[in-house]
C-alpha positions in Angstrom: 73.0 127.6 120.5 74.9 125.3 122.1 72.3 122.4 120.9 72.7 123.7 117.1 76.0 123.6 117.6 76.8 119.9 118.5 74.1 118.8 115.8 76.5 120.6 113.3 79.6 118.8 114.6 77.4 115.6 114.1 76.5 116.3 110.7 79.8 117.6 109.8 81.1 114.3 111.0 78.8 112.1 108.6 79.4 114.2 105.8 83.1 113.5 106.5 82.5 109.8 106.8 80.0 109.6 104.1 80.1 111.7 101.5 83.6 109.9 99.7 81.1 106.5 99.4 78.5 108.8 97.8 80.5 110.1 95.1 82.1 106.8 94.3 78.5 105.4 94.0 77.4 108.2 92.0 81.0 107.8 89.7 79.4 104.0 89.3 76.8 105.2 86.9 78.7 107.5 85.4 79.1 106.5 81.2 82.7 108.3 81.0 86.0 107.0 82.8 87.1 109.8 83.8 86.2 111.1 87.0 86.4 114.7 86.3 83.8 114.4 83.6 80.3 113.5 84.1 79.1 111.7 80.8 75.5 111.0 81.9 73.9 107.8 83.6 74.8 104.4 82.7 75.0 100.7 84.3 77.5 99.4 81.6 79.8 99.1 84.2 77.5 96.6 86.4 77.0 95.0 83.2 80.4 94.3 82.9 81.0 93.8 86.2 79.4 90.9 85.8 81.2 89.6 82.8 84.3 89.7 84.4 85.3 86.4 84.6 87.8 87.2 87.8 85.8 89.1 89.2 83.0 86.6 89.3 85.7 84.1 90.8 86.2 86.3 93.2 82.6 86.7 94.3 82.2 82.8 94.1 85.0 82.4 97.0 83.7 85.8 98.8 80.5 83.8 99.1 81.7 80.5 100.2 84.5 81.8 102.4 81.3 83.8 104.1 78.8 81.1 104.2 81.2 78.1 105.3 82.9 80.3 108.0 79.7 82.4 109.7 78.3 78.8 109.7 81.4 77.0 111.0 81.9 80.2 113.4 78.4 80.1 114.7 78.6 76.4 115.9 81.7 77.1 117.6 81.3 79.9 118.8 77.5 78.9 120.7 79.8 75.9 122.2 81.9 78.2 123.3 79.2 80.6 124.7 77.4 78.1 126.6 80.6 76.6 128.0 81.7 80.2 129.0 78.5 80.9 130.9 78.2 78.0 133.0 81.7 78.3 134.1 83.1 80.3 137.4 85.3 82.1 138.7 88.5 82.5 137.0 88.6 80.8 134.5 85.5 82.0 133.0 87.6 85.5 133.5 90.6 84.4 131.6 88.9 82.7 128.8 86.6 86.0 128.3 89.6 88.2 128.2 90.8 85.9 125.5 87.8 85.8 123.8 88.5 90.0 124.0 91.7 89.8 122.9 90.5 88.9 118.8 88.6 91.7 119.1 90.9 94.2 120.2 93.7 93.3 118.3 94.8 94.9 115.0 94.0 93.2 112.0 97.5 93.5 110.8 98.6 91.6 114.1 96.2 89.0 113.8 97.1 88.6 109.9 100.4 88.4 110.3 100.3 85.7 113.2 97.5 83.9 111.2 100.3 83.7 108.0 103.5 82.9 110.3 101.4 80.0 112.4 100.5 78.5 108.7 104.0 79.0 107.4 105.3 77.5 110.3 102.8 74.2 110.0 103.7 74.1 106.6 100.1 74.7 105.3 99.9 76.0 101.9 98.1 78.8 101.7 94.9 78.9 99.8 90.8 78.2 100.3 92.0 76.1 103.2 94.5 78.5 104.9 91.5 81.7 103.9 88.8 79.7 105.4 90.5 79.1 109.4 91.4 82.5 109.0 88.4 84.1 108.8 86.8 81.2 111.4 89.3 82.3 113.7 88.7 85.9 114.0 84.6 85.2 113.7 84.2 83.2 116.4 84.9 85.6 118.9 82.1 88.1 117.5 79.4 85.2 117.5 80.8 84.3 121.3 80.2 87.9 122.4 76.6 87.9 120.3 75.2 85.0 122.5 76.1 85.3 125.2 74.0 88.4 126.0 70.9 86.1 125.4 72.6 83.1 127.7 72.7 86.1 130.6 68.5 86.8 130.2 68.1 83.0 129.8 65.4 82.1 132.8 68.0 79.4 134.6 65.0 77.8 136.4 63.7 76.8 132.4 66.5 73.7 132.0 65.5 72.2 135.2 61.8 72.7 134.5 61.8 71.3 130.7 63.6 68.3 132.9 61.0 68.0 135.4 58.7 67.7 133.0 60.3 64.6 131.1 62.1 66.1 128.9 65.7 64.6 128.1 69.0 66.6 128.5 69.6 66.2 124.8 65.2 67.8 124.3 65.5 70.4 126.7 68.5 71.9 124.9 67.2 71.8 121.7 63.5 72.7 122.1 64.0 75.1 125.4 67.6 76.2 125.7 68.3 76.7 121.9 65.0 78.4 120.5 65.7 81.3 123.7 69.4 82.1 122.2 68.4 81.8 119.1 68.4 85.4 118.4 71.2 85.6 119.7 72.9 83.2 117.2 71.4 84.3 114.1 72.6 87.8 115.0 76.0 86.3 115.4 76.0 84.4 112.0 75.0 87.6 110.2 77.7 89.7 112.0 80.0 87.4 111.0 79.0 86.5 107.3 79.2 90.5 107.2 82.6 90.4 108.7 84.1 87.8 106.3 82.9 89.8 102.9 84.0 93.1 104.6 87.8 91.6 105.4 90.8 92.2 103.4 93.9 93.1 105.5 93.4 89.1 107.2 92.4 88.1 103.8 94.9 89.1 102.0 97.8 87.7 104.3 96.6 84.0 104.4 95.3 83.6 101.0 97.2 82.0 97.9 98.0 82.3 94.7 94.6 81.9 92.1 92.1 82.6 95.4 91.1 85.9 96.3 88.0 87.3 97.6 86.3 90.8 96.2 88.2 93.1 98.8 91.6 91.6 97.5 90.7 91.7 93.9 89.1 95.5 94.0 92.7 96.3 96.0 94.8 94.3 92.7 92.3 96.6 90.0 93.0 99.7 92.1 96.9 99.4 92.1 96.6 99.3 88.0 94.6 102.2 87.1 91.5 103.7 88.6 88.9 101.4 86.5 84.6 102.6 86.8 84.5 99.0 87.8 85.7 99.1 90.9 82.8 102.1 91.8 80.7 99.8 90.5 81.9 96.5 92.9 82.9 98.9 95.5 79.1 99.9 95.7 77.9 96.1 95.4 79.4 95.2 98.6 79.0 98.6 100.7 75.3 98.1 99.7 75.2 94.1 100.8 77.1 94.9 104.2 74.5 97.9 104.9 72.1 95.7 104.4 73.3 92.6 106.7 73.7 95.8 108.9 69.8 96.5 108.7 69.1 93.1 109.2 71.3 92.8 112.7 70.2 96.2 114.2 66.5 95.6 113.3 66.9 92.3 115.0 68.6 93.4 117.7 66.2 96.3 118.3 62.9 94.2 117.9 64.4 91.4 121.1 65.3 94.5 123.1 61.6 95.6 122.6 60.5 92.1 123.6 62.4 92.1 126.5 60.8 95.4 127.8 57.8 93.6 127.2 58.4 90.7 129.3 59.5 92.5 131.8 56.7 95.2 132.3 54.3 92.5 131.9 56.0 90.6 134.9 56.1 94.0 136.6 52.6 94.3 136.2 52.2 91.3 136.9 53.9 91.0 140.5 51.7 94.4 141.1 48.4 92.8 140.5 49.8 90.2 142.8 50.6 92.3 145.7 47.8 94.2 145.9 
């Protein structure tokens, strides 16, 4: 009883969670605009989704903004990982609690900072001011997403690629590199997913005549409840879930390949020993 009755607080919980982006998806095909009317199944409003003119701006700077500052984030943020792990003591405390700190922190906080510190510069806020933004708070997440992978890394493997003949500059490339790799790609995609899903940051460091999808589905929404905004609203909860496939299905496949390693090394040792 007590089984059936946790599984029902679960469920209850997903349907809570859930079932609002299942009815706005299912409003998205709907051919009337009203909301209280079902007037059969349509994609008209895809269709003109994609003959909006702002709305097609929009996604142009949702996908650069993403690309430029997951890739931008991603090389930073492995200098930073690697820098982090071969440090001691405490400073390897203080610059990991910074690291948290991003993380933590409230958008609003970190939006509002992000606007004052370009205000104060005298930066004029736009692509430029949009794209540090979202570098900024991304970094952290690709920080936290390798160095996992640094931690497994086999430290004897460096030293060995360099006993070998290998350079400094080869053995971090072709040994160091392909072993975090994982690791990196699973930060780039958490944080192209990051800088799509973002508005509250977005919105307080961008200027006028650049705005990304979240900001222009928030504009649409404050004029009138419009089908296309179902429509775009489904287009990017469908492209995060997927990024968010991609990342778990990642991450699960190197956590079976490091049970794998390891029971083969137990095995391994066993034969060893007897």
């Amino acid at each position: 009883m007590v089984k059936f009755l946790k599984r029902c607080y679960v469920y209850l919980i997903f349907v809570f969670l859930y079932m609002p982006i299942v009815v706005l998806m299912a409003y998205s095909f709907n051919d009337s605009r009203s909301r209280g009317v079902w007037g059969g199944f349509t994609l008209k409003w895809y269709v003109e989704l994609f003959h909006d003119r702002t709305i097609m701006t929009s996604l142009y700077y949702t996908l650069i903004i993403g690309i430029l500052a997951s890739l931008i984030a991603t090389i930073i943020g492995t200098i930073a990982a690697l820098g982090i792990h071969n440090s001691r003591g405490w400073k390897k405390k203080l610059v990991m609690n910074i690291t948290y700190i991003p993380v933590l922190n409230p958008d609003i906080v970190t939006a509002i900072s992000l606007m004052i510190l370009f205000v104060f510069a005298k930066v004029r806020l736009g692509f430029a001011t949009l794209l540090l933004a979202h570098i900024t708070f991304n970094i952290p997440y690709v920080i936290l997403s390798v160095l996992p992978k640094l931690r497994q890394l086999d430290i004897h493997l460096y030293e060995a690629a360099l006993d070998l003949g290998a350079t400094p500059t080869q053995a971090f490339w072709k040994v160091i590199i392909p072993e975090i790799m994982p690791g990196i790609v699973t930060g780039m995609l958490l944080a192209f997913t990051l800088s799509i899903d973002d508005f509250v940051i977005s919105f307080f460091t961008t200027g006028s005549g650049v705005s990304t999808l979240s900001i222009k589905a928030y504009s649409m929404a404050r004029q009138g409840i419009n089908p296309k905004i179902n429509a775009l609203s489904t287009i990017m909860f469908v492209s995060v879930l997927v990024l968010l496939v991609i990342i778990n299905i990642r991450q699960e496949r190197e956590q079976k390949k490091g049970r794998d390693r390891r029971n083969g090394a137990k095995r391994q040792n066993e034969s060893f020993s007897l």
